[in-house]
N, C-alpha and C positions, 0 to 999 in steps of 0.2 A: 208698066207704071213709070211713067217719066219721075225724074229727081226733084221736080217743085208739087206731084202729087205725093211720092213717098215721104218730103219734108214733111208736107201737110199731115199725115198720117203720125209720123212719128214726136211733132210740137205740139199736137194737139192736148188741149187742157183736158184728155179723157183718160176711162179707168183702163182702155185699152191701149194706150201709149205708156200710160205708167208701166203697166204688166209687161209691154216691149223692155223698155228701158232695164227692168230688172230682170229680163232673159238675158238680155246681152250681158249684161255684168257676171251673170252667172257663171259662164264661162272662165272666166280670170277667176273666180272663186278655186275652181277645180283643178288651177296650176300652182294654186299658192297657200302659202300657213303662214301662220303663227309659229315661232320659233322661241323654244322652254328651254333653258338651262337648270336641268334639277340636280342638287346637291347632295349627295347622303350625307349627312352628320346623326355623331349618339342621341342629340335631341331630338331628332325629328328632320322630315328630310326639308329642302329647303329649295320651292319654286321660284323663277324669274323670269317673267318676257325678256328676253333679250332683240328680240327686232321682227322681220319678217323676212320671206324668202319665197321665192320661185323653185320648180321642182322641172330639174332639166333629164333630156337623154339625150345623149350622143355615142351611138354606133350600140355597146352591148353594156354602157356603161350607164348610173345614174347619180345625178347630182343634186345639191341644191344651191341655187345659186342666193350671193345675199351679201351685204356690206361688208368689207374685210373689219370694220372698227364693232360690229357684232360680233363675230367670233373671235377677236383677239380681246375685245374689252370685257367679254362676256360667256358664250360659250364653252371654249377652249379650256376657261377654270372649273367646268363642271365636268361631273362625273357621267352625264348624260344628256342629248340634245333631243327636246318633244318636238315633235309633227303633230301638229293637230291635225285629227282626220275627218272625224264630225263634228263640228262647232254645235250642234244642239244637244250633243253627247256628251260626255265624261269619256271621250276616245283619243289617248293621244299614244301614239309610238316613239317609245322613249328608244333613241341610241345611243347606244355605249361612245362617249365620245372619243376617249380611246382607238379605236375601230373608223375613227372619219377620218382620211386623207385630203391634203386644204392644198389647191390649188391657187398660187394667187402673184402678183405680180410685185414687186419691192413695193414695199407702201411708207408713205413718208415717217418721219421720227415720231411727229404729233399730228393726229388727225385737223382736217380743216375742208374746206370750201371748194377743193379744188383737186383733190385726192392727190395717187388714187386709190379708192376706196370699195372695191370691188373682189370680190373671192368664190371660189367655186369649190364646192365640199363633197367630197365622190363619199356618197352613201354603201356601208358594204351590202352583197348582194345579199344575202340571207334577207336582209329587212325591207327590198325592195319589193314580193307580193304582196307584203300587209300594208304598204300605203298603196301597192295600185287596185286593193280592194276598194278602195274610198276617194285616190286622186287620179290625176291625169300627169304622166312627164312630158313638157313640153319637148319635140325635136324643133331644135332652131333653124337646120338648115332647111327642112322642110316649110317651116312656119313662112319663113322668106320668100318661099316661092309659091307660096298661096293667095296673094295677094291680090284682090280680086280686080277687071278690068273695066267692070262695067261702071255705068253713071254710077254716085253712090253717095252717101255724107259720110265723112270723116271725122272721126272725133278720137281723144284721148281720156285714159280710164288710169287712173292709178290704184293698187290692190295694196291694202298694209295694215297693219296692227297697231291702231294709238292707243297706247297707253292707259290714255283720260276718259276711253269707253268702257274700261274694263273695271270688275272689283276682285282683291285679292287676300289672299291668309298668305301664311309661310307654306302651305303645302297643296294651296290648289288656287287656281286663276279661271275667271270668268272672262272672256273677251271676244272683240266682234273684230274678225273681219272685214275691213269696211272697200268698198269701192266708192272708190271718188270719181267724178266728171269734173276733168280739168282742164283748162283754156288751153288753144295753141301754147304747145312749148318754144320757148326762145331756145335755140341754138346755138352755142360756143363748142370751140375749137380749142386746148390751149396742149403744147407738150407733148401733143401724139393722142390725145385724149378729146373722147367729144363729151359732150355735155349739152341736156337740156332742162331750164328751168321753168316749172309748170305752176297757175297758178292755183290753190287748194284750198277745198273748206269743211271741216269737219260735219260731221252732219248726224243726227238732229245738231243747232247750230250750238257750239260751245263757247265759254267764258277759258278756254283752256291757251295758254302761250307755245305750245309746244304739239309737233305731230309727233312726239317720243314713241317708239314702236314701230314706225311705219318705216326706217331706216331698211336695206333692202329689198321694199317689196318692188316689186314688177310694175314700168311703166306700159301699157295696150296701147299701140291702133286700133282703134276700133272701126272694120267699114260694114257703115248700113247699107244693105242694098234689096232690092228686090230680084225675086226668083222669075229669069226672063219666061220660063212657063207656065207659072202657076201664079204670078202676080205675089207669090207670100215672102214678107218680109223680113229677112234674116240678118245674120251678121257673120264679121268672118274678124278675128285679131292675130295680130302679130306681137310679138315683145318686143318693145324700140326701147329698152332703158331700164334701169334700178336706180328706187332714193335711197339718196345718202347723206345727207347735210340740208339744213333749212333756213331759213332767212323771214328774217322779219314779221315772227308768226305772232297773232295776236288777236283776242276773244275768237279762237279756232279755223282765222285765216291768213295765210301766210305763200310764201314761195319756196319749193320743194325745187332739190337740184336734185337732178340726176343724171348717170352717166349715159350715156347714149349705147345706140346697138354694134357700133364700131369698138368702141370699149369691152363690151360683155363677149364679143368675137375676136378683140384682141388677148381677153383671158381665156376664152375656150382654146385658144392655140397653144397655151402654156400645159394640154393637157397631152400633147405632140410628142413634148419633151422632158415629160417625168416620169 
């Protein structure tokens, strides 16, 4: 299948490109959650989105990777941090947060625009078969070198938790995971730090100013390609990024920064040396 028959297949206004499109996303579902900060108090305990996050392995080790202004603004004061494992379930894996070890790089005095804003939270091992009953940990070094060669489309997905999908009590939250399709990212450079800004739009479409919640989640490459023997067309992602700061959002479309894969690789090295 050449690449101007595969576009054709994959634009097409049919029920069978839809059902594509939401394979491929599925994938980024299976590396990333929803991230809960629950409180015990005498009254009653007390839930909070606090952002979202990618669920990393490196060597014998696992992680979650996710905006450092979520766990210092937010988790870090609860007594326990959720993984959502079935989003159609009432299943979340609460950790003692106590128990999390927070890899992370100096981060500024006051959060802002340009971090940086990035942290890595080494999960203890006890709790790590009951998410990979339901998740996937990404290996980054591996993902890298996956990268397929053939003809292919390109695109970018971003994974996170807005806020403005969700409905909530003090002791239990409904909310969607959302995968977005978002424009070439613009590329910045600033401090040893990369950066790219992607354009986004909440979806079904909203009256909302804010991606609130989606802080963290994992930016994909996504490449389309077709299978050189069987003609069947698949996908293959890599993790090029985490949001962490947004820009100019409004009636549910806005500009989502994130840090780049040189960023997420310059905090995975911080884990060398603690």
């Amino acid at each position: 299948m050449t690449i101007e028959e595969l576009e054709a297949v994959i634009f097409a206004k049919t029920a069978e490109a839809e059902e594509l499109w939401k394979t491929f996303a599925r994938a980024a579902h299976m590396y990333s959650t929803p991230l809960f900060a629950l409180v015990k108090a005498p009254q009653g305990d007390l839930l909070k989105l606090a952002g979202s996050g990618t669920l990393l392995m490196k060597g014998n080790h696992h992680y979650i990777l996710t905006a450092a202004h979520v766990w210092h603004e937010v988790l870090k004061h609860s007594d326990f941090v959720g993984v959502t494992l079935r989003e159609i379930f009432d299943h979340t894996c609460l950790i003692e947060t106590s128990s999390i070890v927070a890899h992370e790089p100096e981060h500024p005095a006051k959060w802002g625009e340009w971090g940086p804003d990035v942290i890595v939270l080494q999960i203890p091992s006890v709790r790590v078969g009951e998410i990979k009953a339901f998740k996937v940990f990404y290996e980054m070094d591996a993902g890298l070198k996956a990268m397929v060669t053939c003809d292919r489309n390109e695109t970018f997905l971003l994974a996170g938790t807005p806020a403005v999908l969700g409905s909530y009590t003090k002791s239990h939250a409904s909310v969607q995971l959302l995968a977005m399709w978002v424009g070439s990212p613009q590329l910045y450079t600033r401090g040893g730090w990369d950066y790219f800004d992607v354009e986004a739009a909440l979806h079904p479409s909203s009256e909302a100013n804010t991606f609130g919640g989606v802080s963290g989640g994992g930016l994909w490459r996504v490449q389309i390609y077709s299978q050189p023997d069987t003609g069947q067309i698949t996908s293959r992602m890599t993790l090029e990024g985490l949001a962490f700061y947004e820009l100019d959002t409004k009636n549910g479309k806005g500009v989502i920064r994130c840090h780049g894969v040189q960023s997420i690789l310059k905090a995975l090295e911080l884990l060398h040396h603690s």
